[in-house]
C-alpha positions in Angstrom: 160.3 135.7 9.6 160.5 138.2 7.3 159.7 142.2 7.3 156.2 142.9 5.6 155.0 146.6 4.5 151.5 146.0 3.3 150.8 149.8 1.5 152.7 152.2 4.0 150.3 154.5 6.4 149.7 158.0 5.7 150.2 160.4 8.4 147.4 162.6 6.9 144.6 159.3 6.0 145.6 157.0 9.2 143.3 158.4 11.8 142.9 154.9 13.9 146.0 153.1 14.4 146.6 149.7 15.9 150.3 148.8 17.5 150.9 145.3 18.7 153.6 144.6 21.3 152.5 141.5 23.5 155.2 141.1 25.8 157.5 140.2 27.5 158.0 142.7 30.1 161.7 143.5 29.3 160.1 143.8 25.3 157.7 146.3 26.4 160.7 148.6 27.4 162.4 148.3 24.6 159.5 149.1 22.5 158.6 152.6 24.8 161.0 154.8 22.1 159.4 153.3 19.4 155.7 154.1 19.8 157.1 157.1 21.0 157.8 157.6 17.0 155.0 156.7 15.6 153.1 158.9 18.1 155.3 161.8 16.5 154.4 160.0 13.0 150.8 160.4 13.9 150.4 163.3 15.8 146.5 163.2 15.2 145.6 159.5 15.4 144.0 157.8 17.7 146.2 155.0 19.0 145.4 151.3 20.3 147.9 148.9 21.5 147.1 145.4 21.7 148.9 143.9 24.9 148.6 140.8 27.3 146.8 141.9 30.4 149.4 141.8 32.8 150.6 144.7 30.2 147.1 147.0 30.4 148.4 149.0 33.6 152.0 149.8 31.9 150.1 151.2 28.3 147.2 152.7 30.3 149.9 155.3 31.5 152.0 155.5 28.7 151.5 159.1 26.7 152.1 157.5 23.1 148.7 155.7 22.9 144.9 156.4 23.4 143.6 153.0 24.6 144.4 149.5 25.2 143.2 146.1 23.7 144.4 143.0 25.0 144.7 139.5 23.7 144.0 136.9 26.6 145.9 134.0 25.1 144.2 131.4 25.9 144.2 127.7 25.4 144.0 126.7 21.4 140.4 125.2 22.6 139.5 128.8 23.3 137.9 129.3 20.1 135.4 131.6 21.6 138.6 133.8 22.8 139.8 134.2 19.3 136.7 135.2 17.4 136.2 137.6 19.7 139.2 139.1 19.6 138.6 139.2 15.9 135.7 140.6 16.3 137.0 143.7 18.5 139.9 144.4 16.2 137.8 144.3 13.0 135.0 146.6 15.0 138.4 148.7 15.7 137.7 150.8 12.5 141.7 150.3 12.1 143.2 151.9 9.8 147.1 150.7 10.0 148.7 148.7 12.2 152.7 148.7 13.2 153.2 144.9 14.8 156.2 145.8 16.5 156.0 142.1 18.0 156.5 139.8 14.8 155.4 136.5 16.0 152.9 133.2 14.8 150.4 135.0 16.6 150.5 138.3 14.9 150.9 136.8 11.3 147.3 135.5 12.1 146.3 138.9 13.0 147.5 139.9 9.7 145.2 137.7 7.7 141.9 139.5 9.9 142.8 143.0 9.0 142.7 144.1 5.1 144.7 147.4 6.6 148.3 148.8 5.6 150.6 146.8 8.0 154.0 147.3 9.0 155.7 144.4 10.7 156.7 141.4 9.8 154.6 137.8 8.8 155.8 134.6 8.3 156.6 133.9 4.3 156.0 137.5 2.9 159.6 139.2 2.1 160.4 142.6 2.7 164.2 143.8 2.2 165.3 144.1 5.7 166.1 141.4 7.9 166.1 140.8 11.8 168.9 142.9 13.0 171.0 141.4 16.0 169.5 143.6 19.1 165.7 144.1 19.2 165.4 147.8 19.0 167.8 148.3 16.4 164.9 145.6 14.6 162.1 148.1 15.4 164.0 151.2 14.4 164.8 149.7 10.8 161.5 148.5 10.6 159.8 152.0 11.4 162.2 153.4 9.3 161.2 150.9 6.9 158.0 152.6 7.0 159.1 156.3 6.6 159.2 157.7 10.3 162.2 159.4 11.6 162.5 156.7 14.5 164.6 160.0 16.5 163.2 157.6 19.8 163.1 153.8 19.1 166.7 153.6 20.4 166.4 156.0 23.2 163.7 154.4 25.2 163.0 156.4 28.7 160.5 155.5 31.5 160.0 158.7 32.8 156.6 158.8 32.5 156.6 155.5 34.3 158.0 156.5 37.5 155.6 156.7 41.3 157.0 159.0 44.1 159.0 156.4 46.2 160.3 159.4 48.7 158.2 157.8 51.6 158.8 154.1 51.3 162.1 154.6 51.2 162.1 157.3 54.2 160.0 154.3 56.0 163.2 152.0 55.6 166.1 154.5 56.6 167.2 153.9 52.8 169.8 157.0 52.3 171.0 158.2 48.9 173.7 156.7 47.0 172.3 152.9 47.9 173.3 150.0 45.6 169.8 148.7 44.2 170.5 144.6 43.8 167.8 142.7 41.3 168.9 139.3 42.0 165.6 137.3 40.4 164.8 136.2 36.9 162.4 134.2 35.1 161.6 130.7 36.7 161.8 129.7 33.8 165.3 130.5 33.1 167.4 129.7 36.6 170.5 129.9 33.8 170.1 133.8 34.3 170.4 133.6 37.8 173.8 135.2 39.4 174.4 132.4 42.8 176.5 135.0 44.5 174.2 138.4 45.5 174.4 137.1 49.4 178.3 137.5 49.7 178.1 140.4 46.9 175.8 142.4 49.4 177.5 141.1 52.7 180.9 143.2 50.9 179.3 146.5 50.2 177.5 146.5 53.9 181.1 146.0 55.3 182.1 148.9 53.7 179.4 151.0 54.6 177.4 151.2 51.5 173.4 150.7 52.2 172.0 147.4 49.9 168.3 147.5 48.7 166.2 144.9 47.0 162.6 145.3 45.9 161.6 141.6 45.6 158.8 140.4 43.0 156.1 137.6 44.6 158.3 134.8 43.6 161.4 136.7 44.9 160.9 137.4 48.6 162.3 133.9 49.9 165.4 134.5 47.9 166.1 137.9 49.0 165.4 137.1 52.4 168.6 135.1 52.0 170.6 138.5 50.8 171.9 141.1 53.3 170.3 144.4 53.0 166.6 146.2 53.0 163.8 144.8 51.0 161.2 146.9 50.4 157.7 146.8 50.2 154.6 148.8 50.3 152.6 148.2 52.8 153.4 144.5 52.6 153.2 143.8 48.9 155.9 144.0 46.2 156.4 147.5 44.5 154.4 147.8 41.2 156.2 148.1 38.1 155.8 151.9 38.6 157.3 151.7 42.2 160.4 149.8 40.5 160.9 152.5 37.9 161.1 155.4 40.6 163.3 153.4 42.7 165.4 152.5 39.7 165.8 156.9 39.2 166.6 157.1 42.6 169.4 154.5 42.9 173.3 155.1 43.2 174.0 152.3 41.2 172.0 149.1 39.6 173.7 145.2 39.8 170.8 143.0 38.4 170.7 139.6 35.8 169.2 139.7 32.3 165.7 140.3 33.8 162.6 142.7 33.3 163.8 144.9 36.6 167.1 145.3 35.2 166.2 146.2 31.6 163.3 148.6 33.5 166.4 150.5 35.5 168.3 150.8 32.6 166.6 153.2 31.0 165.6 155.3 33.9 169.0 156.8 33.6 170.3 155.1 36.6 173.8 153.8 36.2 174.3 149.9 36.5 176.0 146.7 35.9 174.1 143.4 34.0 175.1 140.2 34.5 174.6 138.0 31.5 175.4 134.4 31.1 174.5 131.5 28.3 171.7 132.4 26.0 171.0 135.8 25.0 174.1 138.3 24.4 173.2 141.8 26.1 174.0 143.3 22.8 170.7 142.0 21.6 168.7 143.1 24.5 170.2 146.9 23.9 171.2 147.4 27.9 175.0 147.4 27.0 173.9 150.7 25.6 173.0 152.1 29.1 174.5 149.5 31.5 177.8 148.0 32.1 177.8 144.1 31.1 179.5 141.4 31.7 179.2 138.5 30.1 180.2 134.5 30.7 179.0 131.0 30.2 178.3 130.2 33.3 177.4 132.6 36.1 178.1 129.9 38.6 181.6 130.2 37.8 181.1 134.5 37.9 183.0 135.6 41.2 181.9 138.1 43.6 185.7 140.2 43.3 185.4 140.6 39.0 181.7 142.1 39.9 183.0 143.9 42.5 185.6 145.4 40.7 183.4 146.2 38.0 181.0 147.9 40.2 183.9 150.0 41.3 185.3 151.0 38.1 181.8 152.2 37.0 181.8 154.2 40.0 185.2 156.0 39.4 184.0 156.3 35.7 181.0 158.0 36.5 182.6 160.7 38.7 184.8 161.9 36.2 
């Protein structure tokens, strides 16, 4: 996979822009400073970004873009699904597109738009290459393209963040608590730290208030934590819930997860806990949170996180 710049887009002559960024939800974060730039790039445009639906709520709020397109994704036997998705990005009146995702399914996007196109398509060389960490990837790609990219690597969810004053009022939550994001992917149990139960248990003994805002999948697990999970009214927090919890925290412990990469650039301080797979440097929260890093998190014990959660906390009162 290979960078492509098909005739670069003017800021003066591109009045209809399409971005693509499908997912997943730790991606979407880490693409927030670069449409950002080409917002800045295109200070006149009208801007669509072409999402999966569980993304449509996140880049409905987001200030960078005008509307949302999404692609459903469904089976290959869909054909019906794809031609009209064709249909409603040719009917777009497009004209440039940033596909800040880079996948099989956006090189086929490429062949429906005859548009300038700045991302990158199976086959077709451009001189960069794939950098190591994801937004360092975006920001030579825009820059690749002429923007400034001042954002890309200085994503911030501000404009993400709900009022969480009264849910946390609700629960007696007090400030300075230790926000714990225990859960991951189901499909990756390998990212899963075994040890938040006797990790909590410790900071409770010593006086410090432990708070978990489990996903659906989560809730059984965290019921098996010490500490306060909250809710509202019942039902998990909402992405935007999450993000002004994350701003209200004392400190973040959480595994290579959406939640964690979400809190990490809310300007909360934190620790990530990484183990085989993806390094943290390619996922750009070593930049914001402390990491640590092992092969296997079984084998992670609760006294080296500790300990690392306490230096961060001397560190940050200096």
């Amino acid at each position: 996979m290979h960078f492509l710049n098909r005739g670069l887009p003017d800021p003066a002559s591109a009045r209809r822009i399409l971005v693509i960024k499908l997912g997943a939800l730790g991606d979407i974060i880490q693409a927030e400073g670069a449409l950002h730039d080409v917002r800045v790039h295109h200070p006149d445009a009208h801007i669509t970004v072409l999402t999966n639906p569980r993304y449509q709520p996140i880049f409905e709020r987001c200030p960078w873009v005008d509307a949302v397109m999404t692609d459903p994704r469904g089976s290959r036997l869909r054909i019906d699904l794809l031609l009209k998705l064709r249909r409603d990005m040719r009917s777009g009146g497009f004209d440039a597109v940033y596909d800040l995702q880079g996948n099989r399914r956006t090189g086929l996007y490429y062949y429906w738009l005859s548009v300038p196109w700045v991302g990158s398509v199976a086959g077709k060389p451009f001189p960069q290459k794939p950098c190591d960490a994801a937004v360092d990837t975006l920001y030579e790609l825009l820059r690749s393209a002429g923007l400034e990219a001042r954002h890309t690597r200085r994503p911030d969810l501000g404009w993400l963040a709900d009022d969480v004053d009264q849910i946390l009022a609700a629960a007696g939550v007090r400030t300075g608590f230790v926000l714990l994001i225990p859960g991951c992917s189901a499909r990756h149990p390998e990212k899963r730290w075994p040890h938040y139960a006797q990790l909590a248990a410790r900071l409770i003994a010593e006086g410090t208030q432990v708070v978990m805002a489990p996903g659906p999948d989560e809730i059984d697990l965290c019921k098996t934590i010490p500490g306060i999970a909250l809710f509202d009214g019942g039902k998990p927090l909402s992405v935007f819930q999450l993000v002004g919890l994350s701003r209200r925290a004392g400190f973040v412990i959480g595994n290579d997860t959406g939640p964690s990469h979400i809190a990490a650039h809310t300007g909360a301080k934190g620790l990530a806990l990484f183990g085989s797979g993806v390094h943290a440097s390619a996922t750009y929260i070593d930049r914001r949170f402390a990491v640590i890093e092992v092969a296997d998190l079984g084998q992670l014990t609760v006294d080296r996180v500790y300990e690392a959660y306490k230096a961060e906390l001397a560190h940050a009162v200096r």
